[in-house]
N, C-alpha and C positions, 0 to 999 in steps of 0.2 A: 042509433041503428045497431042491429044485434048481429051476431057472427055468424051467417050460413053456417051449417052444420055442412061435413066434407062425412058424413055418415054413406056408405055404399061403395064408397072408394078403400082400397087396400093401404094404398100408398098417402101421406095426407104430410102438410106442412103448415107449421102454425109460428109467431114469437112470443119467443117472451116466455113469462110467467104465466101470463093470458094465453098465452098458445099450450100450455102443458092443462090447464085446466079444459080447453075446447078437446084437445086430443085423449083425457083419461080415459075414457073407452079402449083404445087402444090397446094391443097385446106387447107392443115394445114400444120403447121410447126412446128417441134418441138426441142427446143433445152434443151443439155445436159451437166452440169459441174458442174459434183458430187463434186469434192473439187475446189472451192467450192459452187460458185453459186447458181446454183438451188438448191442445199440441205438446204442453208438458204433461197431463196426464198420458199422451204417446208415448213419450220418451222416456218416461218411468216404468212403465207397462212395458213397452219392451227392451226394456234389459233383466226383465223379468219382477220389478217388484210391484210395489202397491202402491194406491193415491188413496186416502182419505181425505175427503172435499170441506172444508170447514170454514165455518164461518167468519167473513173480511173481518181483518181488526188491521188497520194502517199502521198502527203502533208495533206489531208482532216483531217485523223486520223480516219476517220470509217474504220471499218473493217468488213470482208467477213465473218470471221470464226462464223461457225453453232453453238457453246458451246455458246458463249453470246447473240443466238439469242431465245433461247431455249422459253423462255417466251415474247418475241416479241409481239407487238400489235400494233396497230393507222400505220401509213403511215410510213413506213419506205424504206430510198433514201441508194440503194447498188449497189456501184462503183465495175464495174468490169472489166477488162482487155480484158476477155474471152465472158463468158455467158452475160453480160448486151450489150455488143458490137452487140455480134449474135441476142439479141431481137430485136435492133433497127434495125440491116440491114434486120430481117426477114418480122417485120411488114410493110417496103418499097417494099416488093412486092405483098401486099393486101391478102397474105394468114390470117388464123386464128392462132394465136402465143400461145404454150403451152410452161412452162419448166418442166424439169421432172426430177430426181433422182432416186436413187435406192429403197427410200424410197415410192416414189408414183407412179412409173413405171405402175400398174394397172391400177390407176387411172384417171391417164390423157390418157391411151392408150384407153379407154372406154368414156371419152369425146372429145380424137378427133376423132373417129371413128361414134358419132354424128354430128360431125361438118361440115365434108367433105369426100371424096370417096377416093380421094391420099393424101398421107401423107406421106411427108419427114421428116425422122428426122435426125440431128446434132450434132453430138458430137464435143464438143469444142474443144478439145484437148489443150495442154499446148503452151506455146509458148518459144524458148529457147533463153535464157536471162533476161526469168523473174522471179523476184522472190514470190512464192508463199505464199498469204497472207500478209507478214511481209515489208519488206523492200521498194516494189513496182516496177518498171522495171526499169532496168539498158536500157534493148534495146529490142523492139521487132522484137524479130528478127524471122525465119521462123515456120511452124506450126510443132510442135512432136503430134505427133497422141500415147493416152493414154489408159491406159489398163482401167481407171476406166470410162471414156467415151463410151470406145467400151461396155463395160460391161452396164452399163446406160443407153445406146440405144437400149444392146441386149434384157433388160429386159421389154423395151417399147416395139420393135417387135416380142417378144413371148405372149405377152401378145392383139395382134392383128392377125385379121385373113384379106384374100386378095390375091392377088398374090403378091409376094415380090421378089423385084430382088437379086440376087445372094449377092453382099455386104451386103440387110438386112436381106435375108438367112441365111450369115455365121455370124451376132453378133450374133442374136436371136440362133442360135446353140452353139455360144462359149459359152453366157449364161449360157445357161442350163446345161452346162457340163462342171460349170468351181466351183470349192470354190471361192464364189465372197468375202467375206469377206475376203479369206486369201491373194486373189491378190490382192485384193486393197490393204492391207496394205503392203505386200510388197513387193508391185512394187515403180518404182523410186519417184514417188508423195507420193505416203504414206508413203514412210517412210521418208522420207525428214520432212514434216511435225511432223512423232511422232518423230522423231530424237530433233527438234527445240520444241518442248513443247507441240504438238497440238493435242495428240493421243487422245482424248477424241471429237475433229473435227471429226477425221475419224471411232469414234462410230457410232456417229452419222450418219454420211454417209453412213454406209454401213449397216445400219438397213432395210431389203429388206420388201416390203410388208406393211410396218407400218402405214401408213397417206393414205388418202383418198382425200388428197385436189387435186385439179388440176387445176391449175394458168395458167390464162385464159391472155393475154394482151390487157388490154379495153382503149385505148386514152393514152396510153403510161403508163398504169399500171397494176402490175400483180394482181390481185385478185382471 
């Protein structure tokens, strides 16, 4: 079965990989992966510097997790599975490339609504067989669509106005009508992670409203 086209609508929500391809029409693009990606590219961005998104190597030894990026500055290169994968394939279809969090969800929903008239946005969602942050992937294997993604994007489409098609109808409503803190943490991502040491990550993450920055992708960097 084929993907209804969400063509005529302003506002559109797609995942994945597959979802950046259904959305390249689009004037912006936005991608979303609260644990953990964009929430450290938040917190890079705003202390002022830069994310270059690069490709997972498990062996690298940098790591995702948002606690040690907390005071981040000057140029920093963040491997990621998920979110760094989704900027590159977004920026190959000449949209304008945001990521976004739960933390700047306002933010960037008020500069890509400058930037262009449709706007897709992405939630990454997880992939099964990887492991998150720590170990790196055994296999990637197909897309799990995540409660803290849907959340991440509902919070960018409540935060925009347009005609919005019915998928970014229903995040932008679970949003609003959901305990986003209490889901994230314990849904299966959140708590895997505070399980293995990392609950002070998904503080982080689920701080709604907080930061102002909104990571722009200029020549393959987020600023």
């Amino acid at each position: 079965m084929g993907v209804f086209s969400q063509e005529g609508y302003q506002l559109r929500l797609e995942w994945g990989p597959e979802g950046i391809t259904a959305l390249k029409a689009c004037d912006v693009l936005i991608v979303v992966d609260v644990l953990s990606f964009t929430t450290s590219v938040d917190l890079v961005v705003g202390n002022g510097g830069q994310v270059r998104p690069s490709r997972w190597k498990p062996s690298s030894g940098r790591t995702l997790r948002p606690a040690s990026l907390v005071g981040a500055t000057g140029l920093v290169e963040l491997p990621s599975p998920n979110g760094s994968n989704l900027c590159s394939l977004a920026a190959e279809t000449g949209a304008h490339v945001l990521a976004a969090c739960l933390r700047n969800a306002a933010a960037v929903a008020e500069r890509a609504a400058e930037l262009g008239e449709t706007i897709g946005v992405v939630p990454g969602g997880e992939r099964w067989g990887l492991d998150i942050l720590t170990a790196g992937p055994r296999e990637f294997g197909p897309l799990r669509p995540c409660i803290e993604d849907y959340l991440g994007a509902g919070a960018v489409l409540a935060a925009l106005s347009g005609k919005a098609s019915p998928e970014a109808q229903l995040a932008a409503t679970v949003f609003m009508n959901t305990d986003v803190a209490a889901a994230v943490r314990d849904c299966g991502s959140g708590r895997e992670l505070i399980e293995n040491g990392h609950a002070a990550d998904v503080d982080l993450a689920v701080e709604i409203g907080v930061s102002t920055a909104a990571p722009v992708l200029v020549d393959g960097v987020l600023r």
